[in-house]
DSSP file (Angstrom, degrees, kcal/mol; ACC not computed):
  #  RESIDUE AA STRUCTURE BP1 BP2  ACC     N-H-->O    O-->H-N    N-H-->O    O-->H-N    TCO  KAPPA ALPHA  PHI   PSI    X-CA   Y-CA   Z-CA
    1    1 A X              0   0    0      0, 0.0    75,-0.3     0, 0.0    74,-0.1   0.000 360.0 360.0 360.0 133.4   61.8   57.9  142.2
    2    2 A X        -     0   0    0     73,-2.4     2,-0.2     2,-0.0    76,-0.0  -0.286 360.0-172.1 -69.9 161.0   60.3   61.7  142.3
    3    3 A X        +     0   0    0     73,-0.1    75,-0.2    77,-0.0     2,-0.2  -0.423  12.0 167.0-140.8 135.2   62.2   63.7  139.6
    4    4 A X        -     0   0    0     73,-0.8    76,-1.3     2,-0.2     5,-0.1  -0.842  51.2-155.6-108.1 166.3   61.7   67.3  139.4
    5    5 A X  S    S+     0   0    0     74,-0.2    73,-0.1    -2,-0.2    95,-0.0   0.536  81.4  92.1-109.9 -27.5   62.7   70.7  138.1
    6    6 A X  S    S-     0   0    0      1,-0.1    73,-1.0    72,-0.1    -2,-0.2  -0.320  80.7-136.1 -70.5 149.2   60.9   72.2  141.0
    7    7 A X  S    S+     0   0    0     71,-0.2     2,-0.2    72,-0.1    -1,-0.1   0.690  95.4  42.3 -95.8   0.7   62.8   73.0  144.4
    8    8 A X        -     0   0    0      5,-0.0     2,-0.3    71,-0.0    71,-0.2  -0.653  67.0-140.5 -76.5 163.0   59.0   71.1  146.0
    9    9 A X    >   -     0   0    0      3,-0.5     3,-2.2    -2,-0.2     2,-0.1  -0.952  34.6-115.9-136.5 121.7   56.9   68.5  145.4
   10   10 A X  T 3  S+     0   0    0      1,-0.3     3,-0.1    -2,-0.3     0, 0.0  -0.219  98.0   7.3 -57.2 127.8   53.5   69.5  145.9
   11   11 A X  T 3  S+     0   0    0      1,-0.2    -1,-0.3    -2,-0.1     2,-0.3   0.841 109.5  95.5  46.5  50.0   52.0   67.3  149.0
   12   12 A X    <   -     0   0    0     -3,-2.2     2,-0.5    94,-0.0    -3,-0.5  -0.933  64.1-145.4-135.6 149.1   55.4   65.8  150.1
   13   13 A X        -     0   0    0     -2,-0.3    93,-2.6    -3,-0.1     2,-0.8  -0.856  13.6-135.2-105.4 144.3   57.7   67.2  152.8
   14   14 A X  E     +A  105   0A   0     -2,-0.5    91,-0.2    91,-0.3     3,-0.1  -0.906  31.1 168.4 -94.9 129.1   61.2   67.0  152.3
   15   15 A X  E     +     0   0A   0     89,-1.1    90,-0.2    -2,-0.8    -1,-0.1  -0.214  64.0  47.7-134.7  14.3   62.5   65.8  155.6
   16   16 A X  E     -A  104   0A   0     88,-0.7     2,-1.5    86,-0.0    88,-1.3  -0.592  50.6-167.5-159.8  84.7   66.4   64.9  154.1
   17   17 A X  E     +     0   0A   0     86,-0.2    86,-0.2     1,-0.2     3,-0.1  -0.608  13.1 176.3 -85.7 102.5   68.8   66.7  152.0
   18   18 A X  E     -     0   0A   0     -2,-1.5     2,-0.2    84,-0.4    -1,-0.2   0.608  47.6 -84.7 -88.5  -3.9   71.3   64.1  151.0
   19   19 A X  E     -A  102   0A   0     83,-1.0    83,-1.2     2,-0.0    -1,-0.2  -0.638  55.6 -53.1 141.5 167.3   73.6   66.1  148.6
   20   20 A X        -     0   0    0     81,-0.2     2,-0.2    -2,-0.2    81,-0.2  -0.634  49.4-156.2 -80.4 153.7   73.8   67.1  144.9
   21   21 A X        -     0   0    0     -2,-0.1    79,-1.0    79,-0.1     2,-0.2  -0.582   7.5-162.6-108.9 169.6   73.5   64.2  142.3
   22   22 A X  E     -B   99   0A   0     77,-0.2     2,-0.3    43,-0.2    77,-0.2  -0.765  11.3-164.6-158.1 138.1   74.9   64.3  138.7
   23   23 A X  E     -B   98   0A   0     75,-3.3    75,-3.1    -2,-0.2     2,-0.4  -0.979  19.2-171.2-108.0 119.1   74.3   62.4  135.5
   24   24 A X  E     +B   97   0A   0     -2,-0.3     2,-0.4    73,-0.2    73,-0.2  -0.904  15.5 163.7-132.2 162.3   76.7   62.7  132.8
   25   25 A X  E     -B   96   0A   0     71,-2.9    71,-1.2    -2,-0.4     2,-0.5  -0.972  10.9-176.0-145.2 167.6   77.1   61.8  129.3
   26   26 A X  E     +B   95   0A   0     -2,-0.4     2,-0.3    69,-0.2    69,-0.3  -0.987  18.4 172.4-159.2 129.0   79.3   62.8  126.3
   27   27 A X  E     -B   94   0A   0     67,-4.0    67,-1.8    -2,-0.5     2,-0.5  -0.976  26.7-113.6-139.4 167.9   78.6   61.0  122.6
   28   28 A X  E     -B   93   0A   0     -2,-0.3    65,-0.3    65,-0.2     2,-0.1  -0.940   8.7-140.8-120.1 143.0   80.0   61.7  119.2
   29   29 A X        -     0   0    0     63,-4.7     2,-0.2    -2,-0.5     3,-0.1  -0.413  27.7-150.4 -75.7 147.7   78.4   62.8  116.6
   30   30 A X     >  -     0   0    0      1,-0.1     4,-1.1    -2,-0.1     5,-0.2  -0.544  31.5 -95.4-100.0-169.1   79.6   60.7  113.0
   31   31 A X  H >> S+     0   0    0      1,-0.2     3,-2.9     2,-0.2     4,-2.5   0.992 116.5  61.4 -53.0 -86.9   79.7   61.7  109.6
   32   32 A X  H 34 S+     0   0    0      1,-0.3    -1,-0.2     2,-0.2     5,-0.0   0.373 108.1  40.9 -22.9 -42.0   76.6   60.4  108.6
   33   33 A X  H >> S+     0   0    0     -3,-0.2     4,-3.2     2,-0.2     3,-0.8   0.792 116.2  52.5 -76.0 -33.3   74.4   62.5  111.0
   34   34 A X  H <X S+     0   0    0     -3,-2.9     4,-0.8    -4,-1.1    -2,-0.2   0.712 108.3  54.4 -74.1 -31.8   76.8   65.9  110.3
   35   35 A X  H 3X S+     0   0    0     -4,-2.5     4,-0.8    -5,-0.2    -1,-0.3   0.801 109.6  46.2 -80.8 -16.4   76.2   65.3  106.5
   36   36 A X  H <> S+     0   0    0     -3,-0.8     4,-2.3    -5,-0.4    -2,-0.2   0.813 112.6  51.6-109.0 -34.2   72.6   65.3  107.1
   37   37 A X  H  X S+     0   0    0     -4,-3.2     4,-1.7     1,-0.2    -2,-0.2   0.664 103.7  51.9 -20.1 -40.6   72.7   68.2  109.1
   38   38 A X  H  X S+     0   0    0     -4,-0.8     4,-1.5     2,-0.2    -1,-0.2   0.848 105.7  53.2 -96.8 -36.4   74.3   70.2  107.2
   39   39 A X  H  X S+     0   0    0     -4,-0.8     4,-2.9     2,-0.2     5,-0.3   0.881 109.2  50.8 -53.6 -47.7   72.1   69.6  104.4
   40   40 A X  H >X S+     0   0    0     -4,-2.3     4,-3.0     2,-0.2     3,-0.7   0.992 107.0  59.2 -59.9 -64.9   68.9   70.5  106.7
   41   41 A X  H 3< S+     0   0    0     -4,-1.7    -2,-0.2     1,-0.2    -1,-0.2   0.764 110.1  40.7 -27.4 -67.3   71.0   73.8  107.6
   42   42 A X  H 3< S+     0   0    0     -4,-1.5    -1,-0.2     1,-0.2    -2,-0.2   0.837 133.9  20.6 -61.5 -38.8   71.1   74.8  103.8
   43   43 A X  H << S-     0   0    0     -4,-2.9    -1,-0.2    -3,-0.7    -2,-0.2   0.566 109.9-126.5-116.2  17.4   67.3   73.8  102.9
   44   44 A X     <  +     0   0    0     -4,-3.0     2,-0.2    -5,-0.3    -1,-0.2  -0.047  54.8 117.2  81.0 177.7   65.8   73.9  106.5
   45   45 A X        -     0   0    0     -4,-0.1     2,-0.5     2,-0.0    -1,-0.1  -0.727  62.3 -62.8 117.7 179.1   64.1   71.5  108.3
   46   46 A X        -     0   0    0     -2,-0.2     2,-2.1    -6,-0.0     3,-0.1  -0.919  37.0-135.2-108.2 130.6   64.7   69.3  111.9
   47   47 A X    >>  +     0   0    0     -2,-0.5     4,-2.0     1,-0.2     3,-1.0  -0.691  23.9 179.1 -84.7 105.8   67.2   67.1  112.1
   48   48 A X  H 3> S+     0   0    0     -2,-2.1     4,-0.9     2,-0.3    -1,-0.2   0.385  85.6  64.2 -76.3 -10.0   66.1   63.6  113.8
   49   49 A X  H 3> S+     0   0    0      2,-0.2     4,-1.1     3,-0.2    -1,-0.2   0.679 107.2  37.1 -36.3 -54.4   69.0   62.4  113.5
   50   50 A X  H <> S+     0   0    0     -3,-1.0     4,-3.1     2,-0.1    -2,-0.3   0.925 115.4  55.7 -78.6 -44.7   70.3   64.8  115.7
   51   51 A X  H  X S+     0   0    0     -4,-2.0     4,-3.7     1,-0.2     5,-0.4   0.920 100.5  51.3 -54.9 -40.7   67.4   64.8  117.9
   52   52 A X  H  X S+     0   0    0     -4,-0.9     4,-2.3     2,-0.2     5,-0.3   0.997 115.1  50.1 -75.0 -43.1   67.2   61.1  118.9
   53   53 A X  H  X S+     0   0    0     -4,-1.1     4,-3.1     1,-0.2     5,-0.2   0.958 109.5  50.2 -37.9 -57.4   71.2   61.5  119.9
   54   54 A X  H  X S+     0   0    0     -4,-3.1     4,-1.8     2,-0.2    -1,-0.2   0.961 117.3  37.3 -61.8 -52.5   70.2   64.5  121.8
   55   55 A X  H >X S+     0   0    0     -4,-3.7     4,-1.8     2,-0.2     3,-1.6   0.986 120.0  52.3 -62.1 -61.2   66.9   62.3  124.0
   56   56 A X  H 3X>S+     0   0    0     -4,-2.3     4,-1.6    -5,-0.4     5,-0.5   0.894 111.8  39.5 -58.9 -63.3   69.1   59.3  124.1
   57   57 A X  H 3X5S+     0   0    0     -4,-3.1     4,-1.0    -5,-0.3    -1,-0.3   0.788 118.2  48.0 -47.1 -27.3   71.9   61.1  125.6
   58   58 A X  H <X5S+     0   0    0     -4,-1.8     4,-1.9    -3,-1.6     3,-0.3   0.977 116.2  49.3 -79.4 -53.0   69.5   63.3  128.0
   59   59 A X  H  X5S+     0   0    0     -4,-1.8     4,-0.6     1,-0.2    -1,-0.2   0.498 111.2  46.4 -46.5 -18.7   67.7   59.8  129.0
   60   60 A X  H  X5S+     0   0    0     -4,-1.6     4,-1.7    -5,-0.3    -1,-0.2   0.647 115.2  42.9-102.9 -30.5   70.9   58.0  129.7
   61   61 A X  H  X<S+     0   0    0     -4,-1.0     4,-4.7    -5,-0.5    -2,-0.2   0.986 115.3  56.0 -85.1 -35.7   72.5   60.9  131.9
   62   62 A X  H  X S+     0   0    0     -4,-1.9     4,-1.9     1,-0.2    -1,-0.2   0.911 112.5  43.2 -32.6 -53.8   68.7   61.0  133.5
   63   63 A X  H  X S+     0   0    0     -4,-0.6     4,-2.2     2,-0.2     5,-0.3   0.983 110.8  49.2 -70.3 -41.0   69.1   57.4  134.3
   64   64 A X  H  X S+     0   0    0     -4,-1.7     4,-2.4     2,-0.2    -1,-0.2   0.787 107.4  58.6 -54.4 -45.2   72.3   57.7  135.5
   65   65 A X  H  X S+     0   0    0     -4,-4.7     4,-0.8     2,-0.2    -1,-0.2   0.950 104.9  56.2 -50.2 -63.0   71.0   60.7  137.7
   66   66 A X  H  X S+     0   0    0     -4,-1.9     4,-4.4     2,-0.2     3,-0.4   0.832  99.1  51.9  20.6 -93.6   68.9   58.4  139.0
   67   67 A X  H  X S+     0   0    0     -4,-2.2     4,-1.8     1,-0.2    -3,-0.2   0.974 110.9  53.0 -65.7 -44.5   71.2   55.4  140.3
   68   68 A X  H  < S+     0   0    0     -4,-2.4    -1,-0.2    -5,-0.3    -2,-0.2   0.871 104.3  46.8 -32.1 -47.3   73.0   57.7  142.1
   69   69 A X  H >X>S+     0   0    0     -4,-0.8     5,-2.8    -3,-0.4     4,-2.2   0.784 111.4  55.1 -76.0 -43.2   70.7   59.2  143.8
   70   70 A X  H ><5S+     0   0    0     -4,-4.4     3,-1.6     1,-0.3     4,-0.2   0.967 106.2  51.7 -48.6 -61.7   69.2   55.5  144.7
   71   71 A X  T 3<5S+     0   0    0     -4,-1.8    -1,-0.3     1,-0.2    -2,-0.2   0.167 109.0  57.0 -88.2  24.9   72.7   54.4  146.2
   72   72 A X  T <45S-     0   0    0     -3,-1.1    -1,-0.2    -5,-0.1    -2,-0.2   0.629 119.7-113.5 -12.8 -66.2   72.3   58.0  148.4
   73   73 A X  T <<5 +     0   0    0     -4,-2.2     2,-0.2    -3,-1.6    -3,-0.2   0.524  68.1 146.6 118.4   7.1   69.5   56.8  149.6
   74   74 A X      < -     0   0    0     -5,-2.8    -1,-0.3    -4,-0.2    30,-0.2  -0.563  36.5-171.1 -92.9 146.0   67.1   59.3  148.0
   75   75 A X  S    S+     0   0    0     28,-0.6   -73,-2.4    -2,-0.2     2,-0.3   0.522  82.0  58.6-103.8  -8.4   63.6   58.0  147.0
   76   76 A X  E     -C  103   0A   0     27,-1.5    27,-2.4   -75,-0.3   -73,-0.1  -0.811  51.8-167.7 -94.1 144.1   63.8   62.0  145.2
   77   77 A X  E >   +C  102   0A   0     -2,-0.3   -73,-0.8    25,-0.2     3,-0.7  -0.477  18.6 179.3-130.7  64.6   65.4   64.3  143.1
   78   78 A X  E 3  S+C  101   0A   0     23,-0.8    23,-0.6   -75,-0.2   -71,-0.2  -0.312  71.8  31.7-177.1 114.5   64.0   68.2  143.8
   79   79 A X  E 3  S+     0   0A   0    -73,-1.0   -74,-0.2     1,-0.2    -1,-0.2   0.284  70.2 179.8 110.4 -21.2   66.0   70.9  141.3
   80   80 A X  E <   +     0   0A   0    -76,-1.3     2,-0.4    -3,-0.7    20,-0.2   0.358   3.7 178.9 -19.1 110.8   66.7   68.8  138.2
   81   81 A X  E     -C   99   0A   0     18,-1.3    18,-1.0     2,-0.0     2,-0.3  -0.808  14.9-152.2-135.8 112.9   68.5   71.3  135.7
   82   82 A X  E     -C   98   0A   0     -2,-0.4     2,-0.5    16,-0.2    16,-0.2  -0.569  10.4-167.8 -94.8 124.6   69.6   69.8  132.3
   83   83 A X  E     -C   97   0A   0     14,-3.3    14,-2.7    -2,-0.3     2,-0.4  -0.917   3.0-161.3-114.1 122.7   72.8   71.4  130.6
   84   84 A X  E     +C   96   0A   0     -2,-0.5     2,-0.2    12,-0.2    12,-0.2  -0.881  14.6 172.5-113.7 147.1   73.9   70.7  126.7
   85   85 A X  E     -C   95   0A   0     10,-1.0    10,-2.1    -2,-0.4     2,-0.5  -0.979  26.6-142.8-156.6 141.1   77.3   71.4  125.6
   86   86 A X  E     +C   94   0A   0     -2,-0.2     8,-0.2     8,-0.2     2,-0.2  -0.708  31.0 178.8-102.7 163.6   79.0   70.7  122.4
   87   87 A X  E   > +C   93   0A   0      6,-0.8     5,-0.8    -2,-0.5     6,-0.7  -0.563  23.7  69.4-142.5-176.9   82.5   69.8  123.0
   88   88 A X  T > 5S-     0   0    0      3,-0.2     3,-1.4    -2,-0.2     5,-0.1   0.285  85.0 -74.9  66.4 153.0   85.9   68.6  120.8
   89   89 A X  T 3 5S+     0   0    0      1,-0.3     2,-1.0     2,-0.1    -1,-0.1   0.847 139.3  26.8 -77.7 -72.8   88.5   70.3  118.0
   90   90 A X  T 3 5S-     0   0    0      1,-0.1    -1,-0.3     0, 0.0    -2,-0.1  -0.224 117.5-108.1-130.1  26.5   85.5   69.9  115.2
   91   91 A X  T < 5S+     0   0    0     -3,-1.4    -3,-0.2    -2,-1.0    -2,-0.1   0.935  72.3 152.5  12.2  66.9   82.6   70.2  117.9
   92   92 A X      < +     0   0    0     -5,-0.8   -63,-4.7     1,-0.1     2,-0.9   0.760  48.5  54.2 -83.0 -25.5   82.4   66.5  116.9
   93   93 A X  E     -BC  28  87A   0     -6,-0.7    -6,-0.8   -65,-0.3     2,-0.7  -0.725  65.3-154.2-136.6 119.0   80.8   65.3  120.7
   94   94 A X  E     -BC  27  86A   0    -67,-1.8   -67,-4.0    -2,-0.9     2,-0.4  -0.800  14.4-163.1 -91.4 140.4   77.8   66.6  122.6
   95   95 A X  E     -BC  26  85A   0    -10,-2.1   -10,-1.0    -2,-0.7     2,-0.7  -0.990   4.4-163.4-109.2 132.3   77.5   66.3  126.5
   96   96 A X  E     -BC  25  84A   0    -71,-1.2   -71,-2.9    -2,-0.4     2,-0.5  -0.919   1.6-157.9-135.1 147.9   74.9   66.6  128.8
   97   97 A X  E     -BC  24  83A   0    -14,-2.7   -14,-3.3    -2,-0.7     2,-0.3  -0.982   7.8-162.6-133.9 132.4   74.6   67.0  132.2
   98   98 A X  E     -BC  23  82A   0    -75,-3.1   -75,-3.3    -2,-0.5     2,-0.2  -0.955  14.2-178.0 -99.1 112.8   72.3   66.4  134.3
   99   99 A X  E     +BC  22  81A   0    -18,-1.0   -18,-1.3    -2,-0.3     2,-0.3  -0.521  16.4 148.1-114.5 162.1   72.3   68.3  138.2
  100  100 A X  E     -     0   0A   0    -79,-1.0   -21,-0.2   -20,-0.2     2,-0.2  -0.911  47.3-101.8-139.0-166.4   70.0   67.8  140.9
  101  101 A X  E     - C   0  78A   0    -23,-0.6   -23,-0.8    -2,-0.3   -81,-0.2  -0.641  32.0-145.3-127.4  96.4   69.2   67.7  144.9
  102  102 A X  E     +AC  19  77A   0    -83,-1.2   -83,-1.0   -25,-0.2   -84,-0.4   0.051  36.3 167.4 -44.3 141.1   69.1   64.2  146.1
  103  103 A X  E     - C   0  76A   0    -27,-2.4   -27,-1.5   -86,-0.2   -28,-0.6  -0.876  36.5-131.8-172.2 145.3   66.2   64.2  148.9
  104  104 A X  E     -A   16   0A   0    -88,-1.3   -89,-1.1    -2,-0.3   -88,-0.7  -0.651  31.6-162.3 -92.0 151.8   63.9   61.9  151.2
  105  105 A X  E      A   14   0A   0     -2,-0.3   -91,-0.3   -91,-0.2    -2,-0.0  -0.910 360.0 360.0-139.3 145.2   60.3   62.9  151.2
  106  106 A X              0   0    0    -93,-2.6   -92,-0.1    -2,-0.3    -1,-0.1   0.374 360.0 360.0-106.8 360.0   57.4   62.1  153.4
């Protein structure tokens, strides 16, 4: 499976637009990563904590994008645009979404 951000792929024609896809995913953040957060906030730094949440969750709605588009029909995905949003009363739970345009290619 093609995935792109681009609305081509360079030496293929798209000969099918089968529809928009979406992959989505929503996790919660715990304590334990928001206590170490907060600590990087005060003396600076990255949090990796947060970060592998944030690639797992973009890799799981990616995959998800994915089988969709497979039971479509699509051997492509042409448009890919990735959205984070943090969500919940204590912004306790991040979501990402993943959009595309399912499409057959020659």
């Amino acid at each position: 499976m093609i995935l792109t951000t681009t609305p081509n792929i360079e030496g293929k024609k798209i000969y099918e637009y089968l529809g928009i896809v979406c992959g989505e995913v929503i996790i919660g953040v715990n304590f334990i990563k928001d206590f170490g957060a907060s600590i990087r906030d005060i003396f600076g730094g990255r949090s990796s904590s947060y970060e592998r949440e944030l690639i797992e969750a973009r890799d799981k709605a990616l995959e998800e994008l994915q089988e969709r588009a497979i039971r479509m029909g699509a051997d492509a995905i042409v448009g890919i645009d990735i959205d984070y949003e943090i969500l919940g009363a204590k912004n306790s739970m991040m979501m990402v979404i993943v959009s595309g345009t399912a499409v057959r290619v020659a």
